[in-house]
N, C-alpha and C positions, 0 to 999 in steps of 0.2 A: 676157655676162649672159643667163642663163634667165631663161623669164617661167612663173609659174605661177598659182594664183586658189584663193580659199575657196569650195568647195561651202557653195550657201547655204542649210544643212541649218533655219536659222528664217527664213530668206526678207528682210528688207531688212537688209541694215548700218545703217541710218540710224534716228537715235534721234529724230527731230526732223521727219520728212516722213512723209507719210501716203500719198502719190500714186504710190512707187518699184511700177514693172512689175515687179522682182526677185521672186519666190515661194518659198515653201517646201516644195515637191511633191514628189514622184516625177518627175513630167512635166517640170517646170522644169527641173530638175536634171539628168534625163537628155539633155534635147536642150544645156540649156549645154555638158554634157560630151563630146559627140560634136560640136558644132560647137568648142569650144575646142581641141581634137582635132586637126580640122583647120586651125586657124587657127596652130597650131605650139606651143601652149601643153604644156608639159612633166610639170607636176605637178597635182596637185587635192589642198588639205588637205582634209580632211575634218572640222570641228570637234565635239566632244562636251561638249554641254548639256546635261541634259535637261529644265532652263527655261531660257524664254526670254529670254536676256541682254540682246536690243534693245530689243524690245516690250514685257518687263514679264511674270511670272512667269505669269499667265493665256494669254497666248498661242503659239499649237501649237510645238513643237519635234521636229523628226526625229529618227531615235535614227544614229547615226552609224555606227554598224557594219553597220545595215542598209542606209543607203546607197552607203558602203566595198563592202560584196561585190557590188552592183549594179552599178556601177559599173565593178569588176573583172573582171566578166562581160560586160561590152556592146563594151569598150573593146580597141584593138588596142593603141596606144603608152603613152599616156599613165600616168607613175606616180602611183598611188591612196595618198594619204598618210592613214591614218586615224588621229586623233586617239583616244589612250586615258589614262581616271585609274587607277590599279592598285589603286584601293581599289573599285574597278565591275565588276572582272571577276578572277574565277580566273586564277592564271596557267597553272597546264598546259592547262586548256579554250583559254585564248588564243594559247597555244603550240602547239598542235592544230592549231586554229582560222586562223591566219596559213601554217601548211603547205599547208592546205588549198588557202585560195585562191592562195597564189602557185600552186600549180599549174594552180587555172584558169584564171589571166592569163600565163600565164607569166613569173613572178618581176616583176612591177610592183606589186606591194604591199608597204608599210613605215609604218613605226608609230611616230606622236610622242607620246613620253611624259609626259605632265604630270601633274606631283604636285598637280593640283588648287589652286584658292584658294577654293572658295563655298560655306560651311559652312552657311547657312542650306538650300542644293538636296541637299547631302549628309543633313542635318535631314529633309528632306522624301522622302526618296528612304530612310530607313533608313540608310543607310550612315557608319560611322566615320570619325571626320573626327582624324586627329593632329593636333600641334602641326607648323609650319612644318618645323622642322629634320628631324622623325621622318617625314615626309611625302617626304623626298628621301633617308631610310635605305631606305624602305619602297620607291621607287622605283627607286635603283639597285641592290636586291636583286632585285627585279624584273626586270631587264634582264639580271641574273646569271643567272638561274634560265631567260629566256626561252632566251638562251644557247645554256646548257645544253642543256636538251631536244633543241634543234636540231641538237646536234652529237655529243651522248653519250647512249649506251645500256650500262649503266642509267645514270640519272643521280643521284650524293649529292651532297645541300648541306644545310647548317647555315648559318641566319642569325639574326638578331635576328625576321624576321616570316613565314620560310620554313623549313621542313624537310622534306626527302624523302629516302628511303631506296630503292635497287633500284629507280627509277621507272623506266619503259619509256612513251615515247610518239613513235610512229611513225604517218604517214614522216618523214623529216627533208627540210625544202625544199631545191632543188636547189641555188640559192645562199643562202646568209645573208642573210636580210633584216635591209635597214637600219633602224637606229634614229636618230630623230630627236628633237632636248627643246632647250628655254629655259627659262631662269631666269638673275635677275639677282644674287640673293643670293649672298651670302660660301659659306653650305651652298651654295647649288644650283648653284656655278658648280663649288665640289669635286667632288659628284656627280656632275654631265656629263661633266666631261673623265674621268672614270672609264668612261664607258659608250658614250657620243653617237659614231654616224659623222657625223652633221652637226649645228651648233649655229644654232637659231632666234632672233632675235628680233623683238623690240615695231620697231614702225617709230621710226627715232632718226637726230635730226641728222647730218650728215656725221663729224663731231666724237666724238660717241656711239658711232657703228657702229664706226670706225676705232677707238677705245680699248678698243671690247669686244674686236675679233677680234684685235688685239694681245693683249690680257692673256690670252683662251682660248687662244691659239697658245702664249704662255709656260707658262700652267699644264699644257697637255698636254703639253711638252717635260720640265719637272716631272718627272712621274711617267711619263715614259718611256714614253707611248703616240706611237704613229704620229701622223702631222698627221691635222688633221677631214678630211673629204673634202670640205666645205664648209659655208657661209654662206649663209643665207638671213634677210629680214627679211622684216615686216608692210606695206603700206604701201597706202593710197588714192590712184588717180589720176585726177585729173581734166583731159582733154585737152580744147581746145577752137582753133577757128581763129584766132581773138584772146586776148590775156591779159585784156581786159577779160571777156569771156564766163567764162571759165574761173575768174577772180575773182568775175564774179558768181553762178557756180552753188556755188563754195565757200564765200556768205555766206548761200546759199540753204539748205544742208544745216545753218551751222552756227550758225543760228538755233532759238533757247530756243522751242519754243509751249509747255509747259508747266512754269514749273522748279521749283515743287513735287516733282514726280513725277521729275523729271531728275535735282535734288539728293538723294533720297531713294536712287535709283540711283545716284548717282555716288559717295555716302556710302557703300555696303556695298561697291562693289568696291574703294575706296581701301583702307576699313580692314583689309578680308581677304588683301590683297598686300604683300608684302615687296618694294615697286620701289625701284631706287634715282635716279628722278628724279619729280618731280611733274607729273602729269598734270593740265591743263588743262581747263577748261570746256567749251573751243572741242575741241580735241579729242577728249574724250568724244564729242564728237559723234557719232562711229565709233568702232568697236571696234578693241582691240589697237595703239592708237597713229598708226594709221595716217594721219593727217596732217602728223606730227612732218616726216617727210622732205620736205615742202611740193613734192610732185608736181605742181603744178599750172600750167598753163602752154598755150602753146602746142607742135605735136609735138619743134620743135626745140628749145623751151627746158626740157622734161621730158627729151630722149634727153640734152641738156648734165648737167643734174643724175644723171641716173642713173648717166652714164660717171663722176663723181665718186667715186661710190660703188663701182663697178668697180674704179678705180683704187688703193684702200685694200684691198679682197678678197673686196668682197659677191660672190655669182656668182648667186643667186634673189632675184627678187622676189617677194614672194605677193601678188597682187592683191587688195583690193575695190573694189567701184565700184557703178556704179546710174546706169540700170538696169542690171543685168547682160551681159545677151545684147548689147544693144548697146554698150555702153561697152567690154566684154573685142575685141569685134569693130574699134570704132573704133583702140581702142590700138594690136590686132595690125597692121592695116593703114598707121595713123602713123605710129607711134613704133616698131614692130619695124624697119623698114626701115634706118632714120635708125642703127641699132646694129648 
């Protein structure tokens, strides 16, 4: 198992605590990422909001691309995953754009694609928001066309949301950078195994993960593509030297202080996603599911759980935690050993 972590591009994961040391800087972000660095940590998502999903539309959010090339420029190993929606950014400028910097990191930058779910931040941003299904044409043309660019000169494509003729965009990066995307829908699971070198998802019971990477190993056999190259999931862990401790910091986080405001938020992201299981109150509490996989424990009763999930064909975890800098630190030292 790899261990990797969410740049915490709006600063706490936590929907319900007001106290977490996690930030959402330049400075936070870049000492996390050179200390997770060395702590052996592999990968950094890099998430794109440009409101803020924890705290509530009013407060700061980073722009993720700007962090992504910072990132890619300070850092020796570690891979820089930036999150991109394809209705935010041009694709040949993006296609440009990712040549670029793999060459200032030397090929540690790759890009998870998400066909977006927040139509009111799209509303607010100008930007067109399709229907569900049209959202994952538009993105796996998008991954055609990035492709493309990368590997042909000139480049012709015809699609339902792309057209280019004799294009030329150089240089082409030295290796193909990888793509990464989740989705759990009937469309969005077509889509991926059409495009995805790795398949992401929401943090999910043991039970959950093992039947997804089943069914994506079959539908990729399907249509004839190569296996993924791997598995990565969402998840929160909370390590502590007793299980009482570690229960009691996870009743700490997943305590309601306001649920007017919590409901109102938990109400726009249900309705805008196409999941196929039901997300939780307690849950919510964190973002992207991350308690589902019930990481919480002492170090040897989270490395028991985790090897579980190994065992089925997860091979990444993506961290969150809080506070940050310490918690990613405690883990590496626990719980990496113990695996």
């Amino acid at each position: 198992m790899e261990f990797a972590y969410w740049s915490p591009v709006w600063g706490s994961w936590l929907r319900n605590v007001d106290d977490d040391s996690t930030q959402g800087t330049w400075e936070y972000i870049k000492d996390l990422t050179l200390s997770a660095e060395e702590l052996g940590y592999v990968l950094t998502l890099v998430p794109e909001l440009y409101l803020n999903d924890i705290k509530g539309h009013k407060a700061p959010a980073l722009d993720a691309w700007s962090i992504a090339n910072g990132l890619a420029a300070i850092t020796k190993r570690i891979e820089i995953l930036a999150a991109i929606r394809p209705q935010y950014h041009q694709v040949a400028l993006t296609a440009k754009r990712v040549a670029t910097i793999n060459e200032i990191c030397q090929n540690r930058f790759s890009l998870n694609l998400v066909s977006a779910w927040w139509e009111e931040e799209a509303r607010q941003y100008g930007i067109a928001f399709d229907g569900h299904d049209d959202r994952y044409v538009l993105t796996r043309e998008y991954a055609e066309v990035l492709r493309g660019f990368w590997k042909e000169s000139p480049l012709d494509y015809e699609g339902k949301y792309f057209s280019f003729k004799g294009s030329y965009n150089e240089p082409k990066p030295e290796k193909m950078p990888l793509l990464y995307a989740g989705g759990e829908s009937e469309k969005g699971r077509e889509a991926i195994v059409q495009f995805a070198d790795k398949y992401l998802m929401h943090g999910g019971t043991l039970e959950e993960i093992e039947s997804k990477i089943k069914d994506m190993q079959r539908r990729r056999e399907q249509v004839g593509k190569s296996p993924f190259l791997g598995f990565g999931m969402a998840c929160y862990i909370i390590v502590r030297e007793s299980e009482k401790e570690a229960n009691d910091e996870l009743k700490r986080i997943t305590t309601i202080k306001n649920y007017e405001d919590y409901a109102n938020s938990y109400k726009d992201f249900t309705s805008n996603s196409d999941l196929n299981v039901e997300v939780s109150k307690e849950e919510y509490s964190v973002s992207n599911r991350g308690l589902r996989p019930r990481f919480v424990g002492t170090p040897e009763q989270v490395a028991e759980k985790i090897r579980a999930y190994e065992k089925v064909g997860l091979n990444l975890l993506i961290v969150q935690c809080a506070n940050m800098k310490e918690e990613l630190e405690l883990i590496a030292k626990k719980v990496f050993p113990l695996l």
